[in-house]
Backbone as a chain_set.jsonl record, in Angstrom:
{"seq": "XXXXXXXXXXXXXXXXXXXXXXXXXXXXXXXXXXXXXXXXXXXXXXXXXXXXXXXXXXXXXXXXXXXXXXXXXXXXXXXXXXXXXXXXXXXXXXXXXXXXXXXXXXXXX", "coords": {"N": [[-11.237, -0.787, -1.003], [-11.189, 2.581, 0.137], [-9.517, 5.658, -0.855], [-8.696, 6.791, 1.368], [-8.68, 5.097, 3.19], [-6.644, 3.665, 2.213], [-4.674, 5.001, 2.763], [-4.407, 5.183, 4.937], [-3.925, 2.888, 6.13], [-1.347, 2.231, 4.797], [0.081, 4.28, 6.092], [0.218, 3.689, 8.832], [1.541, 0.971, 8.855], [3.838, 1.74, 8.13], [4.638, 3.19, 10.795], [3.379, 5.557, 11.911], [1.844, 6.929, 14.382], [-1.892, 6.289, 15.171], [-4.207, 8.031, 15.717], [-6.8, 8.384, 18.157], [-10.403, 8.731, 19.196], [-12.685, 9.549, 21.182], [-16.458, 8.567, 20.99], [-19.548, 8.524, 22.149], [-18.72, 7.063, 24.592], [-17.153, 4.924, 23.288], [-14.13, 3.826, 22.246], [-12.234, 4.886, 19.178], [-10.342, 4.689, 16.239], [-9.025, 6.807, 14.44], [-10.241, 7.782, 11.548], [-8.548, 8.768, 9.915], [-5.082, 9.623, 8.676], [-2.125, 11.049, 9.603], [-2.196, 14.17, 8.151], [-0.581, 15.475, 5.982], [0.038, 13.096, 4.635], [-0.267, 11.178, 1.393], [-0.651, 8.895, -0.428], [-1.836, 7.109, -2.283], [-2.606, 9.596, -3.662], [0.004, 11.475, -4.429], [2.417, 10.886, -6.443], [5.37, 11.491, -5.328], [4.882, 11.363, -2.513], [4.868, 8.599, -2.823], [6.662, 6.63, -4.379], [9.661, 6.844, -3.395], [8.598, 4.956, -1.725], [8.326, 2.783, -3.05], [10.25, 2.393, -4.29], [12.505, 1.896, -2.631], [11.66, -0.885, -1.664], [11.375, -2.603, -3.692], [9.411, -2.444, -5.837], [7.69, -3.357, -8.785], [5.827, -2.097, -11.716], [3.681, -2.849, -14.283], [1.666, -2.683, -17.096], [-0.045, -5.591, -18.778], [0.628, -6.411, -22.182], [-0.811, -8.778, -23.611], [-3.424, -8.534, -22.628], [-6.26, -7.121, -23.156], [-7.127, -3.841, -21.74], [-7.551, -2.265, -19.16], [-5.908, -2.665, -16.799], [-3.381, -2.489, -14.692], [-0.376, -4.167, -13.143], [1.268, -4.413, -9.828], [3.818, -5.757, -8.666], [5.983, -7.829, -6.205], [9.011, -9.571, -6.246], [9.86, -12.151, -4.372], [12.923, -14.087, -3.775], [14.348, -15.181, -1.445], [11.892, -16.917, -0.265], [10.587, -17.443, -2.854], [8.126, -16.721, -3.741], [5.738, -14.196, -5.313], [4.341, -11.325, -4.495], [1.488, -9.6, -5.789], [-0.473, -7.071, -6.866], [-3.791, -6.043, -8.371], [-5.062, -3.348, -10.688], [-7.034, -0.967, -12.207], [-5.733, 1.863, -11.752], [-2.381, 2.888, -12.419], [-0.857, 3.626, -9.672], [-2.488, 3.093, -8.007], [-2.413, 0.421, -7.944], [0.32, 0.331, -7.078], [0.018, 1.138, -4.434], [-1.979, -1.029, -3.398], [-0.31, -3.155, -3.095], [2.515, -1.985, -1.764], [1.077, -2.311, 0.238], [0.437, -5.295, 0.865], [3.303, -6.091, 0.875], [4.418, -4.216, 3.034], [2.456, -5.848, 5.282], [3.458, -8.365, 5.167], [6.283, -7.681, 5.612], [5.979, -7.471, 8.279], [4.559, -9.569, 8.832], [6.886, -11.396, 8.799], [7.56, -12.432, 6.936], [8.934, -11.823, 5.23], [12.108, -11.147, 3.801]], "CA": [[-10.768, 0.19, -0.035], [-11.076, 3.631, -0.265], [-7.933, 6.43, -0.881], [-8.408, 7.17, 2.361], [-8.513, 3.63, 4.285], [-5.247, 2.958, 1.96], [-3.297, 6.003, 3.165], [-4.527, 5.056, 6.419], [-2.936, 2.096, 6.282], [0.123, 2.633, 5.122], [0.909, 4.963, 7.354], [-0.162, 2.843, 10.229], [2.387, 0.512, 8.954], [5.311, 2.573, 8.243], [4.953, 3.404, 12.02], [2.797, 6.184, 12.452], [0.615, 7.073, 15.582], [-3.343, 6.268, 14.944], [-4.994, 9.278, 16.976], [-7.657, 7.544, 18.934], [-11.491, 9.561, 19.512], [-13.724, 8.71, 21.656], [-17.602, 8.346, 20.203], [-20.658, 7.999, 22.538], [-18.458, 6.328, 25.349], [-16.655, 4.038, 22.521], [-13.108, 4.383, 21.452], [-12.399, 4.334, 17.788], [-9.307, 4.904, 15.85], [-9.2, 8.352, 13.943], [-9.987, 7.405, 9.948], [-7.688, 9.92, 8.504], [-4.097, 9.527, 8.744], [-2.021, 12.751, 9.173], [-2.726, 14.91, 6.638], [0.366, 15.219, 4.771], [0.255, 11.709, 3.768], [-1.817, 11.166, 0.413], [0.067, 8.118, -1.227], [-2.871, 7.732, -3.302], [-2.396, 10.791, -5.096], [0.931, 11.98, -4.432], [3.355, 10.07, -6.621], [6.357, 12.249, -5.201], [5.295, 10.361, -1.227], [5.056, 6.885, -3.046], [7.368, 6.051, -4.833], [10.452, 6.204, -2.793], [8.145, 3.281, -1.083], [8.401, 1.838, -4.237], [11.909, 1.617, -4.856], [12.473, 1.059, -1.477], [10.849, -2.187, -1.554], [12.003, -3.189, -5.058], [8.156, -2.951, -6.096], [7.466, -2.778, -9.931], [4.583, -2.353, -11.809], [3.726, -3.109, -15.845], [0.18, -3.512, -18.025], [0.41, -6.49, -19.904], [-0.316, -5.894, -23.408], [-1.597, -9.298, -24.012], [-4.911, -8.555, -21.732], [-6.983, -5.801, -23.751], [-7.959, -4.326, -20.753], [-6.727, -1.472, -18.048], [-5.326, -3.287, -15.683], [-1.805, -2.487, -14.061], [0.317, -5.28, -11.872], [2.394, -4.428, -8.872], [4.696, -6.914, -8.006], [7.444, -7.898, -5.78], [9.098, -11.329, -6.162], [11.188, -12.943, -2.659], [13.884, -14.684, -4.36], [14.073, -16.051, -0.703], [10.828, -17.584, -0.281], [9.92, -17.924, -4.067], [6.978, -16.198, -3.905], [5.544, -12.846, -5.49], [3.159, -10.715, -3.624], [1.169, -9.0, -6.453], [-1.794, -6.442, -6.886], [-3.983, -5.491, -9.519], [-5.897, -2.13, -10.116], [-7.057, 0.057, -13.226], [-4.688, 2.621, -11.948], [-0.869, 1.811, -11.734], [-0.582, 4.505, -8.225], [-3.768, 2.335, -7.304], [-1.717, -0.88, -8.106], [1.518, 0.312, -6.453], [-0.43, 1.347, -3.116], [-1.981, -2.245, -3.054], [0.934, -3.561, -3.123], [3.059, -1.524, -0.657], [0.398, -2.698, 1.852], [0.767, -6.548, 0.994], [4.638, -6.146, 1.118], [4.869, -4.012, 4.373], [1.866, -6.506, 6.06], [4.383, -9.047, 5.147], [7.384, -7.596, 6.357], [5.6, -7.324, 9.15], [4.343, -11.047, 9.824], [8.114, -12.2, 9.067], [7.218, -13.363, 5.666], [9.731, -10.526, 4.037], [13.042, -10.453, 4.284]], "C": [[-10.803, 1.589, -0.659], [-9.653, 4.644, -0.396], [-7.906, 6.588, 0.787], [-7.733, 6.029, 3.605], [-7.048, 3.462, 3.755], [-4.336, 3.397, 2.287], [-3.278, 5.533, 4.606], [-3.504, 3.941, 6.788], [-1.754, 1.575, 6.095], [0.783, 3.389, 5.796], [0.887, 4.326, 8.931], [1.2, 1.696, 9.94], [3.552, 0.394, 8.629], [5.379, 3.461, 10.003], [4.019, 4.93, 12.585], [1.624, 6.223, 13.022], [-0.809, 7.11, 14.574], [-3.51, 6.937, 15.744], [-6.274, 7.41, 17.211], [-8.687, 8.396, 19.193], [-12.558, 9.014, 20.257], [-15.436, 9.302, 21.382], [-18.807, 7.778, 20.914], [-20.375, 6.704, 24.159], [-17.532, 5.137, 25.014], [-15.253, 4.322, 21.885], [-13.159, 3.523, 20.483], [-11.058, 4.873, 17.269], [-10.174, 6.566, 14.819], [-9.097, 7.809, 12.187], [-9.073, 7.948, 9.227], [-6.254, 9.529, 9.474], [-3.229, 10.688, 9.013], [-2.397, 13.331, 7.988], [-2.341, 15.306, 5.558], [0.55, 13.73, 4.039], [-1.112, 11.33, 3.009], [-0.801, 10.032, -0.454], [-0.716, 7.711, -2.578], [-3.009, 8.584, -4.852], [-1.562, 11.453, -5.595], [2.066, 10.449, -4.716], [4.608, 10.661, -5.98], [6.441, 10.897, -3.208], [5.593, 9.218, -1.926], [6.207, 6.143, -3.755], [8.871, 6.018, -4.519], [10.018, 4.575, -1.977], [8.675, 2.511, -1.841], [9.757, 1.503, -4.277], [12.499, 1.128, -3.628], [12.321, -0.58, -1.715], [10.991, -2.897, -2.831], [10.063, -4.03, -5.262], [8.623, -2.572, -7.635], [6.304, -2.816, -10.597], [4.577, -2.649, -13.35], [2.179, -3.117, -16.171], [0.436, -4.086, -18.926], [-0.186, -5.97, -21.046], [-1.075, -7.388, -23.996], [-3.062, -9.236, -23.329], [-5.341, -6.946, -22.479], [-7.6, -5.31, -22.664], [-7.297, -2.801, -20.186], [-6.073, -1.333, -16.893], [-3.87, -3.536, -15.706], [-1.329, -3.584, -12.903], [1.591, -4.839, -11.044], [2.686, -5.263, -8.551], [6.084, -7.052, -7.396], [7.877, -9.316, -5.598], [10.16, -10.973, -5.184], [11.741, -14.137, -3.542], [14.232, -16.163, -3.022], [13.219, -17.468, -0.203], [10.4, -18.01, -1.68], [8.655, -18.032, -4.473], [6.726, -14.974, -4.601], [4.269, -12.608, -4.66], [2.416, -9.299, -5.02], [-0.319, -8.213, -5.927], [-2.334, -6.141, -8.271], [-5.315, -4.634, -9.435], [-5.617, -1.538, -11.375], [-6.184, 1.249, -13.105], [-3.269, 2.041, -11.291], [-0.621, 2.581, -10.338], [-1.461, 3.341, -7.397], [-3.234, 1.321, -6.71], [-0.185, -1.193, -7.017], [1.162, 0.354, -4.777], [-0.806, -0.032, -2.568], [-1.319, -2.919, -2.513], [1.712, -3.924, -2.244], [2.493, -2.619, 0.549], [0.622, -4.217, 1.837], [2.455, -6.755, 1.403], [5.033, -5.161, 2.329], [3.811, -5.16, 5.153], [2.722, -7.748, 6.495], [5.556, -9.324, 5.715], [6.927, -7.723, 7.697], [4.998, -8.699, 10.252], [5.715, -11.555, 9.569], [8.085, -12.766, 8.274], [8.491, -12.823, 4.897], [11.048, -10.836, 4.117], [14.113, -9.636, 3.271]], "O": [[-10.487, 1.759, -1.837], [-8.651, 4.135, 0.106], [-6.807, 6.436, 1.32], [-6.831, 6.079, 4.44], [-6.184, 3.161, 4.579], [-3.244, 2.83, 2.31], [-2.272, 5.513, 5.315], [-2.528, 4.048, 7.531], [-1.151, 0.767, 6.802], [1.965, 3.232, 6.101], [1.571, 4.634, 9.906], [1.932, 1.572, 10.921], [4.276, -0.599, 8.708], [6.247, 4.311, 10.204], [4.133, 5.24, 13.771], [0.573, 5.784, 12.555], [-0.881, 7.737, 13.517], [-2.974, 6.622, 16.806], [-6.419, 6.265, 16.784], [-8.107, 9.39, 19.628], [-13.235, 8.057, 19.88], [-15.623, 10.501, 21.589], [-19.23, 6.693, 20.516], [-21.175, 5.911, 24.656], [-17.099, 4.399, 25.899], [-15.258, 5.111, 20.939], [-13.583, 2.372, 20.387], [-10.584, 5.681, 18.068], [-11.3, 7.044, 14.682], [-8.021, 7.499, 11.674], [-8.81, 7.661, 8.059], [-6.295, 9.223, 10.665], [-3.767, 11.654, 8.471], [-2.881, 12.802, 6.988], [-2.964, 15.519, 4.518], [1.173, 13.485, 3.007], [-2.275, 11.199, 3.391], [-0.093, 10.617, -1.274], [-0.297, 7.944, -3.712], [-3.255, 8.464, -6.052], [-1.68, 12.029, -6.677], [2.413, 9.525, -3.981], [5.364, 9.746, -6.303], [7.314, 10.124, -2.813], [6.692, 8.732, -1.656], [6.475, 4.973, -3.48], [9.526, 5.258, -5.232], [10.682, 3.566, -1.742], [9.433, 1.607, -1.489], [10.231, 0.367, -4.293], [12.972, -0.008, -3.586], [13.323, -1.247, -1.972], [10.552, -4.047, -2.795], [9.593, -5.151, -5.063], [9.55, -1.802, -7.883], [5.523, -3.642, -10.124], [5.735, -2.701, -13.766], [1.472, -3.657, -15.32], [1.014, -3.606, -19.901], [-1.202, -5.276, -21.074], [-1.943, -7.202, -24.848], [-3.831, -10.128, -23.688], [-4.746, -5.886, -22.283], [-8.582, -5.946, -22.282], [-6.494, -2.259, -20.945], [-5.756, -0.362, -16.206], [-3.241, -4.363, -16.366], [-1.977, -3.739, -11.867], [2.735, -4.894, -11.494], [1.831, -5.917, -7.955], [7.109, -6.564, -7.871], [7.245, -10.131, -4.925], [10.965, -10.044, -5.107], [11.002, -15.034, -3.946], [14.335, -17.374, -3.22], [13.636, -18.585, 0.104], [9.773, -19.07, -1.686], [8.101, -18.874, -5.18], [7.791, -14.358, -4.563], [3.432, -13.424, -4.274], [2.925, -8.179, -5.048], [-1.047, -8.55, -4.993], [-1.577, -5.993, -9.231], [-6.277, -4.817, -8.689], [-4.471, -1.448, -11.815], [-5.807, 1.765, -14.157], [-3.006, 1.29, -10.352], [0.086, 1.821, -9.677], [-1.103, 2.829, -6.336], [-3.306, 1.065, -5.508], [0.246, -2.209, -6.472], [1.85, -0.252, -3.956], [-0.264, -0.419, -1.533], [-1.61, -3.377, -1.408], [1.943, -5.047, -1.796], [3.063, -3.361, 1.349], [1.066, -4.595, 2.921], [2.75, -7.601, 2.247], [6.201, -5.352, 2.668], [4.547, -5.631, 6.02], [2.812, -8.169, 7.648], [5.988, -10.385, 6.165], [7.802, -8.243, 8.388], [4.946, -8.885, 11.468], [5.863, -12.486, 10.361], [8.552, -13.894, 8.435], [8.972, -13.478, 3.972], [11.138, -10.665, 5.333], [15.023, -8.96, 3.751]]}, "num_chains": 1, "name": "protein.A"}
């Protein structure tokens, strides 16, 4: 996914309006998200998500490697919902989106 598709979609599922354009007779959703939202790149939006949502992230040091893990364990269910991504913002955005998609099918609570 690109920065853009990922902002897109977190903001789509923290509740904000998708504009809608129409394209040759074809409606299509609007790719860009408002324009203040850059979760992406702006640790200052993301990481209230983060704590919100009791996400955390770490790079193991036994994996020689550059790879960061977002994770949120459900104590409920006894599951974690992890991501992994050379950058930890990268890792935390992943993330977000598995743990709001979640909240969202009724998996979360």
């Amino acid at each position: 996914m690109t920065n853009q598709e990922i902002n897109k979609r977190i903001a789509e599922l923290l509740g904000y309006t998708v504009r809608y354009k129409y394209v040759s007779g074809e409606v299509r959703t609007n790719c860009r998200p408002p324009k203040f939202l850059n979760y992406c790149n702006n640790w200052n939006q993301l990481m209230p998500l983060v704590i919100q949502h009791n996400i955390s992230h770490y790079r193991p040091k036994e994996i020689d490697s550059d790879i960061w893990i977002a994770s949120k364990y459900n104590a409920i269910k006894q599951e974690i919902i992890e991501a992994f991504y050379f950058s930890p913002q990268m890792a935390l955005c992943m993330c977000l989106i598995k743990v709001l998609e979640a909240e969202m099918e009724g998996k979360e609570t």
